[in-house]
TORPA-4810 file (N, C-alpha, C, O; in nm, 3 decimals):
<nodes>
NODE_1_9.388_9.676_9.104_9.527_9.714_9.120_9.538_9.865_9.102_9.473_9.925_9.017_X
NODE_2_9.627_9.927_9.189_9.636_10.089_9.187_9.822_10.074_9.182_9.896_10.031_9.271_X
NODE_3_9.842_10.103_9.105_9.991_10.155_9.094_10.037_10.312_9.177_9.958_10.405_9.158_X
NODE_4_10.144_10.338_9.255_10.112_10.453_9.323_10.271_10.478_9.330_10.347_10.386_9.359_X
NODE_5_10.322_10.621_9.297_10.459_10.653_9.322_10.486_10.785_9.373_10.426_10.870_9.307_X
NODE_6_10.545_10.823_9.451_10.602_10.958_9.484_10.749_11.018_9.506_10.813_10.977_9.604_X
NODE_7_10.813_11.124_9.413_10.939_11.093_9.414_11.024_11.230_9.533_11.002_11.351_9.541_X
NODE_8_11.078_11.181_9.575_11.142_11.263_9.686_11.299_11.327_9.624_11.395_11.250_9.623_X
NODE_9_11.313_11.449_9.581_11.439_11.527_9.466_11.530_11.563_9.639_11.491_11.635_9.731_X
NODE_10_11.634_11.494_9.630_11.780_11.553_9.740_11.850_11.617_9.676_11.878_11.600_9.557_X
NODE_11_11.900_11.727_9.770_12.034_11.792_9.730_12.084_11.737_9.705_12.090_11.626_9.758_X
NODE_12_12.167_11.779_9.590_12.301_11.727_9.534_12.402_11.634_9.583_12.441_11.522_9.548_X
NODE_13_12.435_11.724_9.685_12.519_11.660_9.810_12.462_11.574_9.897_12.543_11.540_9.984_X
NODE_14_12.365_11.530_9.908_12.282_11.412_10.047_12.348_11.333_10.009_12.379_11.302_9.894_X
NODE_15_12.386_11.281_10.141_12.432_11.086_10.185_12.338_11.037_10.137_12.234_11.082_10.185_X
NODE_16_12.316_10.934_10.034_12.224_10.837_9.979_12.218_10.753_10.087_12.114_10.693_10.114_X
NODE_17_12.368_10.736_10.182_12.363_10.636_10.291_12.252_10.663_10.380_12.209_10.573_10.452_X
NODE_18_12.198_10.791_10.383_12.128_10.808_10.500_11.989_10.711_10.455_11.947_10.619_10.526_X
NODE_19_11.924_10.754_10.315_11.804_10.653_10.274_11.852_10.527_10.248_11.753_10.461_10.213_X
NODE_20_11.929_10.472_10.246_11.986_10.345_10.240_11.965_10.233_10.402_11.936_10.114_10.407_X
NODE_21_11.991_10.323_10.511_12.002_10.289_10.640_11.845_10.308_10.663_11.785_10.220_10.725_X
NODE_22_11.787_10.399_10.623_11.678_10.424_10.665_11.555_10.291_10.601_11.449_10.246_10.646_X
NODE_23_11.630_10.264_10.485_11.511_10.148_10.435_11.594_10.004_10.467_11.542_9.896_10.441_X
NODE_24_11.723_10.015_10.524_11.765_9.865_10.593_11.704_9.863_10.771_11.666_9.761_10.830_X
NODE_25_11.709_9.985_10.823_11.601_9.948_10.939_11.433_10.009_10.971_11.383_10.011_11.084_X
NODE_26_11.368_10.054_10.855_11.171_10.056_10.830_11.156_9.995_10.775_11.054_9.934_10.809_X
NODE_27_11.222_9.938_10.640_11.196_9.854_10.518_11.122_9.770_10.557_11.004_9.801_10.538_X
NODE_28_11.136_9.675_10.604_11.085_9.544_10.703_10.871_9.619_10.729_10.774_9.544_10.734_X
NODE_29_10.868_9.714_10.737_10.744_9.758_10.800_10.629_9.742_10.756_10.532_9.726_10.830_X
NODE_30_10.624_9.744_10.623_10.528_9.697_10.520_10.568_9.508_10.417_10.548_9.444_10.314_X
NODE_31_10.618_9.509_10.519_10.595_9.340_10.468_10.518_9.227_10.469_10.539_9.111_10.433_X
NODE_32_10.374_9.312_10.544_10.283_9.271_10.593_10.153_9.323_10.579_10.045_9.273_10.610_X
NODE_33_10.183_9.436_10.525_10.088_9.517_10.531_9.997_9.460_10.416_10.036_9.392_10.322_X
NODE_34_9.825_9.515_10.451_9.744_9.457_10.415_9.690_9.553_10.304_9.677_9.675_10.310_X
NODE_35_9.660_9.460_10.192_9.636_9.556_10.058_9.734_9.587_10.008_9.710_9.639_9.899_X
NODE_36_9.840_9.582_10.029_10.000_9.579_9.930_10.017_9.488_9.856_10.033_9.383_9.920_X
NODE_37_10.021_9.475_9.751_10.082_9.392_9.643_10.208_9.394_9.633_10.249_9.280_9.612_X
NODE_38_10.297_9.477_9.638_10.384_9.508_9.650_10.502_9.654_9.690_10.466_9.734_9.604_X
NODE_39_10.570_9.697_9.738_10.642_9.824_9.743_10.774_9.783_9.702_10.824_9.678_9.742_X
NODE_40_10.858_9.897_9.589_11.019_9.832_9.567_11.059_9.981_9.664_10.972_10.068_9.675_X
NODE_41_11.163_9.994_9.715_11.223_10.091_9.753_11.318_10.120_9.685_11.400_10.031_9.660_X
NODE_42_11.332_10.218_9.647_11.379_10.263_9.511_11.456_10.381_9.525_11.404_10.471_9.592_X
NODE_43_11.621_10.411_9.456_11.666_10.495_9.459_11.791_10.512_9.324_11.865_10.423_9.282_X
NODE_44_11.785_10.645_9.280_11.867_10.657_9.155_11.882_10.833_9.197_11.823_10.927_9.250_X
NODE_45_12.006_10.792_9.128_12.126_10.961_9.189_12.089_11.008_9.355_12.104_10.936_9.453_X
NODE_46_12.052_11.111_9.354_11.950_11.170_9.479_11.810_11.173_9.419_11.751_11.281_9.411_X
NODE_47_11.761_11.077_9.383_11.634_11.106_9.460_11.579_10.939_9.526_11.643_10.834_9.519_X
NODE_48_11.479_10.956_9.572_11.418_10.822_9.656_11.281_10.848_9.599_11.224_10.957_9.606_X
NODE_49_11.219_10.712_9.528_11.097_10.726_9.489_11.020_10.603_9.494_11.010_10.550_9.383_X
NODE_50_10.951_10.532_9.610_10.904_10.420_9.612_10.811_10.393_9.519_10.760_10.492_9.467_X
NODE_51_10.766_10.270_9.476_10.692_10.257_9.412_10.591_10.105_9.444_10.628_9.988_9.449_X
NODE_52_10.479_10.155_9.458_10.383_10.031_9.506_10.286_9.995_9.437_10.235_10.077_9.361_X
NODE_53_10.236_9.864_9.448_10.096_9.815_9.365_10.045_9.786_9.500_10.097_9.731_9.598_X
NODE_54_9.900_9.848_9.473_9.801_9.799_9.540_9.713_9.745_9.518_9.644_9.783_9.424_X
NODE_55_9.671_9.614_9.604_9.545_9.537_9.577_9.442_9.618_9.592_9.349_9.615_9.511_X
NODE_56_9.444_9.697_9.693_9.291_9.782_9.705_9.318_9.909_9.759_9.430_9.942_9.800_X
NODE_57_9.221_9.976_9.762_9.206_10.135_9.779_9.206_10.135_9.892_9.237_10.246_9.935_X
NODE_58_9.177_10.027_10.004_9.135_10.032_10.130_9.286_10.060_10.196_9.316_10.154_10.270_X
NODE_59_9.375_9.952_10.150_9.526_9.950_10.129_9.581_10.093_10.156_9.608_10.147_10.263_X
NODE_60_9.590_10.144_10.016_9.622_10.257_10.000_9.634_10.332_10.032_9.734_10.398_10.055_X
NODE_61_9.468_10.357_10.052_9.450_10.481_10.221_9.483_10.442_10.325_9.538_10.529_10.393_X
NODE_62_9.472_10.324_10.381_9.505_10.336_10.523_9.658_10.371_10.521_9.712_10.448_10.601_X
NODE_63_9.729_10.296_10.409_9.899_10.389_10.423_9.865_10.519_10.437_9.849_10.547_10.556_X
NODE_64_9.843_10.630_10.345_9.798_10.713_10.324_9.736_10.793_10.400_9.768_10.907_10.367_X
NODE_65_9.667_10.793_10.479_9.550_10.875_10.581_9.580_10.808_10.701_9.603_10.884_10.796_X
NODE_66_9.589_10.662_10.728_9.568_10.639_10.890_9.671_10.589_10.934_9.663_10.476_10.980_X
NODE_67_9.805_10.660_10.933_9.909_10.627_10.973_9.969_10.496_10.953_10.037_10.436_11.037_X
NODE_68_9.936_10.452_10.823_9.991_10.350_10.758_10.134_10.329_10.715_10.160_10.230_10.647_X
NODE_69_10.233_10.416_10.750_10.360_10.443_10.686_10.401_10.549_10.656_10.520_10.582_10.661_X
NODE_70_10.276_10.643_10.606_10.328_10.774_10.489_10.349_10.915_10.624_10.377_11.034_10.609_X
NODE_71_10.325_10.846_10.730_10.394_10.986_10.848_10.506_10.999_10.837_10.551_11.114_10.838_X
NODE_72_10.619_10.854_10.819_10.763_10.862_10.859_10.760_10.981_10.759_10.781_11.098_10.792_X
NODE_73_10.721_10.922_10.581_10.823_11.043_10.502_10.734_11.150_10.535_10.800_11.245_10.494_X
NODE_74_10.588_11.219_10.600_10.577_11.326_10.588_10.694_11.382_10.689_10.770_11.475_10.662_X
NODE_75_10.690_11.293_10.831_10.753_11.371_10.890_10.909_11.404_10.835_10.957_11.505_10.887_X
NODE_76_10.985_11.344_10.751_11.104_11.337_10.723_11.112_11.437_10.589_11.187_11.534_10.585_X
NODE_77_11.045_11.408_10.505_11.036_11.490_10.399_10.971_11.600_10.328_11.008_11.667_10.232_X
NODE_78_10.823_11.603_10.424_10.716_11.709_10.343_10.627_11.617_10.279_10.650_11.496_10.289_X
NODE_79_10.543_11.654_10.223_10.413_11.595_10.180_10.425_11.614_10.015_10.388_11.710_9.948_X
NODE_80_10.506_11.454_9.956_10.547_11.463_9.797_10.354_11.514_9.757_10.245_11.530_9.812_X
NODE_81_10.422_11.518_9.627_10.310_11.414_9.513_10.274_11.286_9.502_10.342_11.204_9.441_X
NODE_82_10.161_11.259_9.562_10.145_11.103_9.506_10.082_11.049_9.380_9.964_11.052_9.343_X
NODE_83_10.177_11.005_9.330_10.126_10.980_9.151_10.075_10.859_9.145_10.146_10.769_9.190_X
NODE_84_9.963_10.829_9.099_9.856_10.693_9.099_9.800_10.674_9.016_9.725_10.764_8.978_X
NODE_85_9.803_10.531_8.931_9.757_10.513_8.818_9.654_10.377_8.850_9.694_10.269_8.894_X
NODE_86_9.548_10.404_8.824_9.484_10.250_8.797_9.506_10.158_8.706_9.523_10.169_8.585_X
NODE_87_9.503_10.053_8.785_9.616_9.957_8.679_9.537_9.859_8.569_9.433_9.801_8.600_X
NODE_88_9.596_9.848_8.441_9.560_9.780_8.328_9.590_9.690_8.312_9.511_9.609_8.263_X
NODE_89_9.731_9.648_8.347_9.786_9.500_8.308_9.883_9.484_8.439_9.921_9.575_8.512_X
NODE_90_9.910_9.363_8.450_10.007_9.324_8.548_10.055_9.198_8.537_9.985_9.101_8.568_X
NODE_91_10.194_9.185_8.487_10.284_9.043_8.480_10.339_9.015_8.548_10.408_9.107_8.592_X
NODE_92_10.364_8.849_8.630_10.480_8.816_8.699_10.589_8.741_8.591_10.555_8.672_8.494_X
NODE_93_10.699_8.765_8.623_10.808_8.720_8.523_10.803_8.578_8.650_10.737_8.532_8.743_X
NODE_94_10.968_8.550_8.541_11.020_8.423_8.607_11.142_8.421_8.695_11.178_8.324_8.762_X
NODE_95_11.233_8.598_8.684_11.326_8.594_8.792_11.264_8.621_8.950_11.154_8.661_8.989_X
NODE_96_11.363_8.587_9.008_11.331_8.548_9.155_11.336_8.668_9.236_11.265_8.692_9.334_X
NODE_97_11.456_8.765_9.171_11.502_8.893_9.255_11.428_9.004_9.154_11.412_9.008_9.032_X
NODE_98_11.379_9.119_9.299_11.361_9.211_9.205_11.497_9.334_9.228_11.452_9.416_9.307_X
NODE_99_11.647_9.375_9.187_11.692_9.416_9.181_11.724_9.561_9.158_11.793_9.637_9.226_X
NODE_100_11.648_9.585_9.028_11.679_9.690_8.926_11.553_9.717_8.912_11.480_9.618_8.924_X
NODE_101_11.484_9.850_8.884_11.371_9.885_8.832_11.350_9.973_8.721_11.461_10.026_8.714_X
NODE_102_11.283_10.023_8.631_11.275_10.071_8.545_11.140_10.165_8.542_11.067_10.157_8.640_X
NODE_103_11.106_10.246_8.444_10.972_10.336_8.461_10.945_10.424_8.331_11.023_10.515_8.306_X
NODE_104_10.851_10.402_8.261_10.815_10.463_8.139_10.655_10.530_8.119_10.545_10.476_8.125_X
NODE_105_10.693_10.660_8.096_10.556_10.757_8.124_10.577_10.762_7.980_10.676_10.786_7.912_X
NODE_106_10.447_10.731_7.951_10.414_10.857_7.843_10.279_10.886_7.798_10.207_10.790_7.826_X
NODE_107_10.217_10.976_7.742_10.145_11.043_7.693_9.992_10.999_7.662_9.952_11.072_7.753_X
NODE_108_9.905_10.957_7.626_9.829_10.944_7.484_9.810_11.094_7.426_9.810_11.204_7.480_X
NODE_109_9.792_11.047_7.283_9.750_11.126_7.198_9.667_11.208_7.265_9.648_11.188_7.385_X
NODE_110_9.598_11.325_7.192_9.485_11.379_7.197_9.380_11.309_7.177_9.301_11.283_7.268_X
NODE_111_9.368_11.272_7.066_9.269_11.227_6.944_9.279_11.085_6.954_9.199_11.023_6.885_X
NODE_112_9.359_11.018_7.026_9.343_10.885_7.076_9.246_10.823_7.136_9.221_10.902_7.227_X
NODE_113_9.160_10.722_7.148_9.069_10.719_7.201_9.092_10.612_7.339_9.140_10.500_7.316_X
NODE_114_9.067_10.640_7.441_9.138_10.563_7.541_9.132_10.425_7.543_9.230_10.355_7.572_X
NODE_115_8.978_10.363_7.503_8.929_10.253_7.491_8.985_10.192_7.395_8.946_10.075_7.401_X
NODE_116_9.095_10.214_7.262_9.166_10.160_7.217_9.288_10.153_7.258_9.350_10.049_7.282_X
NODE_117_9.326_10.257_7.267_9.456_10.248_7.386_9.482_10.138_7.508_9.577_10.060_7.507_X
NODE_118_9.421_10.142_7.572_9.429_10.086_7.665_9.370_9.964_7.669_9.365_9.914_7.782_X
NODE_119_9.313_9.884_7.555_9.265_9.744_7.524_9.391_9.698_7.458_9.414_9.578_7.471_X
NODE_120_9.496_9.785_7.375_9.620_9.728_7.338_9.735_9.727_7.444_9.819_9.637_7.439_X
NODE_121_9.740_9.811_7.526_9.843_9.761_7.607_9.902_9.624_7.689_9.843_9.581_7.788_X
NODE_122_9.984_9.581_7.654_10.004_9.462_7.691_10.142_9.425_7.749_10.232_9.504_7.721_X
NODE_123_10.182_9.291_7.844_10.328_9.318_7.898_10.333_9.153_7.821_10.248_9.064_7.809_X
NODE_124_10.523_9.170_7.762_10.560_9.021_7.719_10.663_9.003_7.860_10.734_9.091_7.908_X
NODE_125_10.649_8.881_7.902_10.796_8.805_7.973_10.880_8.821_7.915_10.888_8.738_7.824_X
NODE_126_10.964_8.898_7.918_11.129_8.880_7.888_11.243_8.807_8.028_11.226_8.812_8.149_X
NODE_127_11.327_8.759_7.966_11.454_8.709_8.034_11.482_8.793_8.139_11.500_8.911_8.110_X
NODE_128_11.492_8.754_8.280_11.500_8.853_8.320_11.435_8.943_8.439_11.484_8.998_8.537_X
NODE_129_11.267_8.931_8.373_11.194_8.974_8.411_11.121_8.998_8.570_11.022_8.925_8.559_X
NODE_130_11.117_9.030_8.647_11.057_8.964_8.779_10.884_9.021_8.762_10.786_8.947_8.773_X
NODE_131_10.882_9.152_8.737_10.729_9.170_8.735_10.707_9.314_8.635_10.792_9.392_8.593_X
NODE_132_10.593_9.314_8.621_10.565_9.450_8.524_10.407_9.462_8.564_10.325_9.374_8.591_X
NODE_133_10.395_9.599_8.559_10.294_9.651_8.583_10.250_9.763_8.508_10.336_9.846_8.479_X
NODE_134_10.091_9.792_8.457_10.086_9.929_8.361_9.986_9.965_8.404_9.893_9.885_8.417_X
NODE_135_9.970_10.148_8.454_9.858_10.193_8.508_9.803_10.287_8.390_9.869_10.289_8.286_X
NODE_136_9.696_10.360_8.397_9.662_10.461_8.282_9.597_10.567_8.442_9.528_10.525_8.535_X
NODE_137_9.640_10.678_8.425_9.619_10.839_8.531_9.480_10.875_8.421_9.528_10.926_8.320_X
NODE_138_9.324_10.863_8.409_9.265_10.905_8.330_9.263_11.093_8.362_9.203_11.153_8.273_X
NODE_139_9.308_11.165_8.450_9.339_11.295_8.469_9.491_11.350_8.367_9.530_11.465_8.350_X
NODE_140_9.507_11.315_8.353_9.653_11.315_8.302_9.668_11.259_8.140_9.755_11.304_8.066_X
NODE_141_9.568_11.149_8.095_9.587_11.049_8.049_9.758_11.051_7.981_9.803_11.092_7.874_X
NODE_142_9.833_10.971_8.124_9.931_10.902_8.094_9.919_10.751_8.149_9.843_10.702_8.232_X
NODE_143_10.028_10.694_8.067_10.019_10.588_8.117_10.183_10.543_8.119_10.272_10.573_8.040_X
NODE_144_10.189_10.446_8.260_10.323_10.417_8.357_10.332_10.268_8.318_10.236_10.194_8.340_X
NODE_145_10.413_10.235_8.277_10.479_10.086_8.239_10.608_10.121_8.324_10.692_10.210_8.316_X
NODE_146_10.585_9.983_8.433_10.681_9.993_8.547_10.724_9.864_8.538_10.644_9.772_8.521_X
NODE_147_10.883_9.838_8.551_10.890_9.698_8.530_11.032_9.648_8.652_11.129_9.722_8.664_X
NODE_148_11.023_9.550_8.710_11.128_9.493_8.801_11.186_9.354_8.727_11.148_9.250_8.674_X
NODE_149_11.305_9.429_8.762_11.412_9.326_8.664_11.512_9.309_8.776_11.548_9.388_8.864_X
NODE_150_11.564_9.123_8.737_11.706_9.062_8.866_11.794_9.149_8.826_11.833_9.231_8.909_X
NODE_151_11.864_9.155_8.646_11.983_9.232_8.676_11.948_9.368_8.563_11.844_9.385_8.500_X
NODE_152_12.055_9.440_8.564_12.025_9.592_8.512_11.968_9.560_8.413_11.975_9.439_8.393_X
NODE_153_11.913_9.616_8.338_11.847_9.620_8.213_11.929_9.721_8.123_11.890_9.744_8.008_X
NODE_154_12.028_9.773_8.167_12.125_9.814_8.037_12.091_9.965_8.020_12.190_10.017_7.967_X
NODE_155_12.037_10.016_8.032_11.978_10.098_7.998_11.985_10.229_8.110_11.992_10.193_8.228_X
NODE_156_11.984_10.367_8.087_11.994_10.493_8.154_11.843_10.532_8.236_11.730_10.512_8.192_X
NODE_157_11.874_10.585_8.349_11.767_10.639_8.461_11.684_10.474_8.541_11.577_10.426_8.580_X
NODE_158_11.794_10.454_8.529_11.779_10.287_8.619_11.775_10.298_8.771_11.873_10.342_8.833_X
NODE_159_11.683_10.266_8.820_11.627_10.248_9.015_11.705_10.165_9.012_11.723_10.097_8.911_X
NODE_160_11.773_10.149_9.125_11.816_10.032_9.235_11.717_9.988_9.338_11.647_10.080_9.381_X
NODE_161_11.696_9.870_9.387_11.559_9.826_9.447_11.657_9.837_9.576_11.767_9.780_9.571_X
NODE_162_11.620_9.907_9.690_11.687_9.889_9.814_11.636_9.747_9.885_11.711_9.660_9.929_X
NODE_163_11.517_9.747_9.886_11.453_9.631_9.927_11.324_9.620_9.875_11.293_9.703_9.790_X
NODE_164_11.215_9.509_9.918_11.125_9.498_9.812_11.018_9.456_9.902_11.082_9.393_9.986_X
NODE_165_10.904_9.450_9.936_10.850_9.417_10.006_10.745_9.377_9.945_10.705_9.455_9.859_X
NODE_166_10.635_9.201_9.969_10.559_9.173_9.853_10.485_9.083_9.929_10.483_8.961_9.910_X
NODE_167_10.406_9.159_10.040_10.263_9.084_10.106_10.218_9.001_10.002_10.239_8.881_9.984_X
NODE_168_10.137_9.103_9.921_10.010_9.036_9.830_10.047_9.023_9.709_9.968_9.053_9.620_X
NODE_169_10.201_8.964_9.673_10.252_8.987_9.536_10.188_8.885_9.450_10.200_8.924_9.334_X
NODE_170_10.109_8.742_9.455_10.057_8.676_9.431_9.913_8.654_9.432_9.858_8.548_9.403_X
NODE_171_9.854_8.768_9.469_9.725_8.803_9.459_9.681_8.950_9.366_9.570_9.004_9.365_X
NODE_172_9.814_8.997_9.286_9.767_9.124_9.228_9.698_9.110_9.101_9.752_9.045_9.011_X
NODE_173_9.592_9.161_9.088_9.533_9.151_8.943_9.476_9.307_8.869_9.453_9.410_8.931_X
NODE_174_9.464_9.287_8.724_9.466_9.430_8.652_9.346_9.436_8.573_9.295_9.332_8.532_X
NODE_175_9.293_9.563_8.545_9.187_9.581_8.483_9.078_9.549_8.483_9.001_9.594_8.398_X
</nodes>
């Protein structure tokens, strides 16, 4: 599993309608696609920041390099950051919708040692839940606890899932 995100920052002023329309008629494009575990399409204030699990690297790149998808946003947006974590854990909950999304970076220590770190990370089912996923960036060492929830989770800097797309959502596995 490769966890992979890139976030696209709009002016102030952009029609959100415009990425809204834009993922009610491409959205559909990767619903099939091979080596996806999943993509949520994702948007909070102005910005647009998809977020995908991948079953494989093969996946990945071919989005990535062989005109797998990632032309529309170069051509539309410029060439983000793509932020990619190899993934450690991965839960399916028990809700049906993935709605709302959520996203938590943070750090390790210095002096942390990764191999403990990252043997404790773990995801519980909560109420709620549709899926969770946790990557560790060993360049960076951060690590991304990403989680899709049916309804809000209450909480501030909350994604809206425009749509969700989940080829291989039943074949994703971690670590």
């Amino acid at each position: 599993m490769i966890a992979m995100q890139y976030e696209i920052a709009l002016p102030a002023d952009y029609d959100m309608e415009i990425i809204r329309e834009r993922v009610r008629t491409r959205g559909h494009a990767l619903d099939d696609f091979p080596g996806l575990g999943f993509k949520a399409y994702l948007i909070r204030d102005t910005q647009y920041a998809p977020f995908y699990v991948w079953n494989t690297a093969a996946g990945m790149a071919n989005f990535l390099y062989r005109g797998g998808g990632f032309q529309g946003i170069l051509a539309s947006f410029g060439r983000p950051v793509v932020q990619h974590w190899p993934g450690v854990a991965f839960l399916r909950g028990d809700a049906t919708k993935a709605n709302y999304a959520t996203r938590e970076i943070t750090r390790l220590a210095p002096e942390a040692n990764p191999i403990d770190v990252v043997g404790n990370l773990a995801l519980e089912n909560t109420p709620g839940l549709h899926s969770a996923a946790i990557g560790v960036d060993p360049r960076t060492w951060e690590v991304v606890r990403f989680s899709l929830w049916e309804e809000h989770p209450g909480e501030e800097g909350v994604y809206e899932v425009l749509h969700f797309s989940e080829p291989e959502l039943g074949s994703i596995t971690a670590g």
